[in-house]
C-alpha positions as CSV (number, residue, x, y, z in Angstrom):
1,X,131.8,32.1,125.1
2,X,130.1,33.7,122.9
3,X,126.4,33.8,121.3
4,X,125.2,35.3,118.0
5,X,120.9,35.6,118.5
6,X,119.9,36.3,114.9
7,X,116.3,37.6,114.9
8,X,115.2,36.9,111.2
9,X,113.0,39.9,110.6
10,X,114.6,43.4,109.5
11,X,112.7,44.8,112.9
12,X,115.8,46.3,115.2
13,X,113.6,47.6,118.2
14,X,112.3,43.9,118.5
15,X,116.0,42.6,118.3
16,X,117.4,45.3,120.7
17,X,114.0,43.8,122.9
18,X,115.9,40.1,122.8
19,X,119.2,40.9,122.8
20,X,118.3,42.3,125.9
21,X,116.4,39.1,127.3
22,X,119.3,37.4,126.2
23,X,122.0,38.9,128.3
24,X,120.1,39.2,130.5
25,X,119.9,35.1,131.8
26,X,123.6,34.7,130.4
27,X,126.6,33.5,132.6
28,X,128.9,36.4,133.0
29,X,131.6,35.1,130.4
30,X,129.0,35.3,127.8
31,X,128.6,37.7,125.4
32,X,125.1,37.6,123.4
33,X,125.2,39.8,120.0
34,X,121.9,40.1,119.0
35,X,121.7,41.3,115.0
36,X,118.8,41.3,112.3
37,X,119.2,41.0,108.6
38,X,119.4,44.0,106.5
39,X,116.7,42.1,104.0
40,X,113.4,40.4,104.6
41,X,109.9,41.3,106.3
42,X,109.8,43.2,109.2
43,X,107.6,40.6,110.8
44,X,107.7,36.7,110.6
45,X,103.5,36.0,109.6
46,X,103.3,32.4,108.2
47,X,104.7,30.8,105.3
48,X,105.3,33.3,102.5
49,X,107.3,35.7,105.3
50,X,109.7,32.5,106.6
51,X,110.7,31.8,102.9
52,X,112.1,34.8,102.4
53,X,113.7,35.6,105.4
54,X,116.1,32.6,105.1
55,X,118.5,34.4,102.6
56,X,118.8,37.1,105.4
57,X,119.5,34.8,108.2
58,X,122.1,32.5,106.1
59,X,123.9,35.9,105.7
60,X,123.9,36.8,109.2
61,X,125.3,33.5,110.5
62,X,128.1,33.4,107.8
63,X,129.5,36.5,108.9
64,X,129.5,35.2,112.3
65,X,131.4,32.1,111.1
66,X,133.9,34.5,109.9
67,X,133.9,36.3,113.3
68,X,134.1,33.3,115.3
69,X,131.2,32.6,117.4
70,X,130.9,29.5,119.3
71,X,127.1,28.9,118.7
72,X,124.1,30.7,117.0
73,X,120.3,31.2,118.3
74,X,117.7,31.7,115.6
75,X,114.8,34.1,117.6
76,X,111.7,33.5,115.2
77,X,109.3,30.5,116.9
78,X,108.8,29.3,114.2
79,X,111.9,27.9,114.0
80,X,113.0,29.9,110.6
81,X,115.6,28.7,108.5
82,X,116.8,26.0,111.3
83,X,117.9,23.2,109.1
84,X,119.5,25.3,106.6
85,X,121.4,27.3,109.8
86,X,122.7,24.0,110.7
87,X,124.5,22.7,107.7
88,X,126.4,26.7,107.2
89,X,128.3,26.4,110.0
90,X,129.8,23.3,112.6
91,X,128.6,25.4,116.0
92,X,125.6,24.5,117.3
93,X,122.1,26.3,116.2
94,X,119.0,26.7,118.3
95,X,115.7,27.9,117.2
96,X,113.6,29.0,120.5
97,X,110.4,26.8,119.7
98,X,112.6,24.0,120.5
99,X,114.4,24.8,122.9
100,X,111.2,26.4,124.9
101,X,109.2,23.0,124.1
102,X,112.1,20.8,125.7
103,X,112.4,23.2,128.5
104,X,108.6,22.8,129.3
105,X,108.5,19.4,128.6
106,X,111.1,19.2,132.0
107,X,108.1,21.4,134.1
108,X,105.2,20.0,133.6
109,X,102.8,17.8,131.6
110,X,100.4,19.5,129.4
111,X,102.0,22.8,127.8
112,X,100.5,25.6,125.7
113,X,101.6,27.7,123.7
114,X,100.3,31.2,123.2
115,X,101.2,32.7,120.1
116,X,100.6,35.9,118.3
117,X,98.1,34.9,115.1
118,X,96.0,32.1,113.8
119,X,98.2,31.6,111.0
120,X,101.2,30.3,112.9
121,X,99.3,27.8,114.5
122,X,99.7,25.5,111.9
123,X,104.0,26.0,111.6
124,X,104.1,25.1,115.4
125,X,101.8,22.0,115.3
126,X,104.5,20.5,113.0
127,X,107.2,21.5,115.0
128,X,105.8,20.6,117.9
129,X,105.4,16.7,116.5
130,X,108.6,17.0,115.1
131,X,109.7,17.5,118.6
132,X,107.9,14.8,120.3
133,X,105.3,17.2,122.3
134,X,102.2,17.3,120.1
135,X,100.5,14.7,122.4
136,X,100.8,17.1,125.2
137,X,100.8,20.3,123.7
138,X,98.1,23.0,122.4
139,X,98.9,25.4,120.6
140,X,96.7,28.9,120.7
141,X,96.7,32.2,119.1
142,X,96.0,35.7,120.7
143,X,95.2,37.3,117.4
144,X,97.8,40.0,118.1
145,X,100.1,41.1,115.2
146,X,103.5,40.8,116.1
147,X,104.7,44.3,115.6
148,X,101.8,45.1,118.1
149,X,104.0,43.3,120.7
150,X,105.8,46.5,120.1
151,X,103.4,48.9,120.5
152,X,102.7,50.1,123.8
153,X,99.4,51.7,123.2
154,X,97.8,48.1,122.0
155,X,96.4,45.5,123.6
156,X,98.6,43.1,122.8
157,X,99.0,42.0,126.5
158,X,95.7,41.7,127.5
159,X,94.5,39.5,124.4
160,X,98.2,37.6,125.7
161,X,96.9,37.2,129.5
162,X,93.7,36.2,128.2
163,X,94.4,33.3,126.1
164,X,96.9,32.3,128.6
165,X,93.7,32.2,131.7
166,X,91.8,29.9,128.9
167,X,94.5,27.7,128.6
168,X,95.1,27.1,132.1
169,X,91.3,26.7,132.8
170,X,90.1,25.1,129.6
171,X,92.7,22.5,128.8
172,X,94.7,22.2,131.9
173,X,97.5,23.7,130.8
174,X,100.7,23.2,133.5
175,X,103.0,25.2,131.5
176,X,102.6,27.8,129.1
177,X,105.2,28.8,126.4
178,X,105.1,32.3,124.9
179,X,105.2,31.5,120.9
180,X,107.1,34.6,119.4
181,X,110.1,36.2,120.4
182,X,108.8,39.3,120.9
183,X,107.1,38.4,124.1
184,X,110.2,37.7,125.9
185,X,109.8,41.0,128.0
186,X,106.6,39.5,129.2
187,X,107.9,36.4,130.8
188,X,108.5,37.3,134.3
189,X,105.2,39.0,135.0
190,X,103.0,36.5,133.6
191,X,104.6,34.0,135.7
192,X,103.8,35.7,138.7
193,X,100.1,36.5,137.8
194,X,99.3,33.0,136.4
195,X,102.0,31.5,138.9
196,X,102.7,28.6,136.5
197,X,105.9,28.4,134.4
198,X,105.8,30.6,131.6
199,X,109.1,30.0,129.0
200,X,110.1,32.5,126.7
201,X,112.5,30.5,124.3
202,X,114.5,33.5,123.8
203,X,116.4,32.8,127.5
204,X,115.8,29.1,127.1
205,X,118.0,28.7,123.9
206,X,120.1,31.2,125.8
207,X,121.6,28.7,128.7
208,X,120.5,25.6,126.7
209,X,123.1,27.5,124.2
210,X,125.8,27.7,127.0
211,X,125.2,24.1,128.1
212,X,126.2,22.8,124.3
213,X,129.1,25.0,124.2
214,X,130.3,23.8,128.1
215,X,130.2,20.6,126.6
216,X,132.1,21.0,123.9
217,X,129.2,19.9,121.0
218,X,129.3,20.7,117.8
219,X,126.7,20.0,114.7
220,X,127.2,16.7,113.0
221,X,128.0,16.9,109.8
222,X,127.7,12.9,109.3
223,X,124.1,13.4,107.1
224,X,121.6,15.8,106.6
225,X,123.5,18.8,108.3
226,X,126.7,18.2,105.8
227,X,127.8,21.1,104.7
228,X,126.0,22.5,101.2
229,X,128.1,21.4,98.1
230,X,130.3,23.8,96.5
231,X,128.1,25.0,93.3
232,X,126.8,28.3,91.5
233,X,123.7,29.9,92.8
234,X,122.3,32.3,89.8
235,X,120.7,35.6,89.8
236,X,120.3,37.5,93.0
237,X,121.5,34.3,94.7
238,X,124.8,34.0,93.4
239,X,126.5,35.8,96.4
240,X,125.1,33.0,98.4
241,X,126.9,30.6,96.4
242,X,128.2,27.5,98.2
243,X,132.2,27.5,98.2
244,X,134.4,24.4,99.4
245,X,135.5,24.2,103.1
């Protein structure tokens, strides 16, 4: 089988980073192509940065339609362009955030999630209701940019380890899920230290990716995930145009 993980910002160490984490849980017949748009922010910060790194992401995931992949992961926790994703093509699409929240939700009771600033705590609040978790989830921020999670010479980790020891001591936290992609190389050693189950969605989506494909699911295309109607986009747009199927 095989996997297109589309990180939606333009940053290609932190998509070599998850391609990486990626292959790295994956059944031997998989093959996981990680790729990043060629347009859009090179970090995903809030609300202005996830609008427009959609048109990027569409992109990507139509050229793997026409190279026939058998199911796409978006790696952005906030869950970027998700809906959209799922109407472009009839594969399946994961974002991480949900597929990290479901995975926890099978590991413990109470979950946090530890993610990089204030600012996102708002976009995974929602998705975390929109999941059915917010009654058991928190959601905290480590105030760490997230190209800092590709610095080595910050201290990224530390501000990480220590949100994650308030979390488990403060609000009783029996999972903790690591809210941005970019902390997926983190994943192991945190789980030792803390010795909890810390999920990086990255390798959640991952096998949750190869169990929809096993099974032979696709998308249905039955309501809200119908394919887009054919019609003219204007302007810088207009190459996104929606044709007929």
């Amino acid at each position: 089988m095989r996997i297109l993980l589309i990180n939606p910002n333009t940053t290609e160490s932190m998509t070599r980073k998850i391609g990486a984490a990626a292959q790295s849980v994956s059944g031997r017949d998989t093959e996981v192509t990680a790729v990043n748009p060629a347009m859009g922010p090179v970090s995903i910060e809030g609300y202005h940065d996830q609008a427009f790194s959609v048109p990027g992401l569409l992109e990507e995931i139509g050229k793997g339609r026409a190279e026939g992949y058998d199911g796409y992961i978006i790696a952005c926790f906030d869950d970027t362009g998700l809906d959209a994703a799922r109407c472009v093509v009839p594969e399946p699409v994961l974002g991480i955030c949900e597929a990290a929240m479901h995975v926890a939700s099978f590991l413990g009771g109470r979950m946090s999630v530890v993610t990089t600033l204030k600012r996102s705590i708002a976009t995974i609040e929602a998705l975390a209701a929109r999941y059915g978790v917010a009654h058991r989830c928190t959601v905290r921020a480590a105030e760490v940019p997230v190209l800092a999670l590709e610095d080595r010479e910050s201290d990224a980790v530390d501000r990480i380890r220590a949100e994650i020891r308030a979390a488990i001591s403060e609000e009783q936290a029996e999972t903790i899920v690591l809210g941005c992609a970019g902390m997926t190389d983190l994943t192991r050693a945190l789980t030792e230290e803390f010795r909890v189950p810390v999920i990086d969605g990255v390798a959640a989506a991952t096998k949750l990716m190869e169990a929809l494909i096993g099974l032979g699911l696709k998308t249905s295309k039955v309501g809200g995930y119908a394919a887009p109607l054919p019609k003219t986009y204007l302007g810088d747009f207009a190459r996104f145009s929606p044709k007929e199927n």
